[in-house]
N, C-alpha and C positions, 0 to 999 in steps of 0.2 A: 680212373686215376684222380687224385684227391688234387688239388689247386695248391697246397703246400706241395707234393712231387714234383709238380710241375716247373712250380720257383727253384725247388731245390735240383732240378736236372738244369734247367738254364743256367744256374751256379755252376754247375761239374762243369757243362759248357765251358762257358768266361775261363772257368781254373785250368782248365785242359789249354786254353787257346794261348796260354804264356806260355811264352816259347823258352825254353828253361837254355837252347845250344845258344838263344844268340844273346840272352841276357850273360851267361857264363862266359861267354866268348867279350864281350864287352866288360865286364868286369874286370876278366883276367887278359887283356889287352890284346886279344887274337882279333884275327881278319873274321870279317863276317861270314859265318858258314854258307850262304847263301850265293856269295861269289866269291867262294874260292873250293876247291877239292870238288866235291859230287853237286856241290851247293845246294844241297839238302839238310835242314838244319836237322840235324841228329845227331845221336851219341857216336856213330862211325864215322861220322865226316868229322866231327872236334877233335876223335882220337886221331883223325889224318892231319889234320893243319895245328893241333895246341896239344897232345898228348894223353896220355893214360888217364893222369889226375883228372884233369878239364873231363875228359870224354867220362869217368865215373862216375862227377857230379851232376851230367848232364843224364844219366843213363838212371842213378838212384831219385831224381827229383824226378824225371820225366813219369816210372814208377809209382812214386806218392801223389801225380795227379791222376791216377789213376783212384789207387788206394783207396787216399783219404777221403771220397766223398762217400765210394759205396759203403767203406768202414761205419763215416758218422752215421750215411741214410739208413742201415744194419739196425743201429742204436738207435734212432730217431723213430722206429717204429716202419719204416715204408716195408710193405708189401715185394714180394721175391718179382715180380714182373715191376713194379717201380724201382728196384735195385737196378735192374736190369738194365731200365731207361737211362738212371743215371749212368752207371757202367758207359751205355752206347753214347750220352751226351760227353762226357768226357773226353772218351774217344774221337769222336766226332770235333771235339776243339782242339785235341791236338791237331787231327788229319786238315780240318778245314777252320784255321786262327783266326778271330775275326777284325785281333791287332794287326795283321798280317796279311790283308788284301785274300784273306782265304786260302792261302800257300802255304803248309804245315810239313810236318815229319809223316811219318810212314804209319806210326801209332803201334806197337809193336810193344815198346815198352808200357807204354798208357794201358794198352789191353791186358797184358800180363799184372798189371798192376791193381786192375779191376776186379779180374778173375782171381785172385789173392787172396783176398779176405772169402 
């Protein structure tokens, strides 16, 4: 594994680790997913405490940090086992944030998001 993969899956990481329920939830003036409904910052706890809208944009972003790295590393030339890595680094920062004392979502949609491209 090449030393650019590497940097570039620590990336998916960090992008993965922004938590898309509780920025959404803070923007659009809702209670923090975290202590309130399941307190699991995800797309189904925003759709229980803020609604449909909220819980979309939280389900379509969550998604493209999936997406968007394997997409670029695709184009970037990496190798289908350093796809991969990024894929699982992504993953890996939603499940375990590292803004977020390592307490994530479930990664569901991050992974679907992966597996996509």
């Amino acid at each position: 594994m090449s030393l650019f993969a590497l940097f570039y899956m620590l990336c998916a990481y960090l992008l993965g680790s922004i938590s898309s329920a509780i920025l959404i939830c803070r923007v659009a003036g809702l209670p923090d997913p975290r202590q309130n409904g399941s307190h699991n910052p995800g797309a189904t706890n925003v759709l229980r405490i803020g609604g449909r809208w909220s819980a979309l944009a939280v389900l379509i972003i969550d998604i493209l940090k999936g997406m968007i790295p394997v997409w670029a590393g695709y184009y970037l030339g990496l190798t289908q086992f350093e796809l991969g890595m990024v894929a699982l680094g992504a993953c890996l920062g939603h499940i375990f944030p590292i803004f977020f004392q390592f307490k994530g979502g479930k990664g569901v949609a991050t992974a679907f998001g992966a597996i996509a491209p």
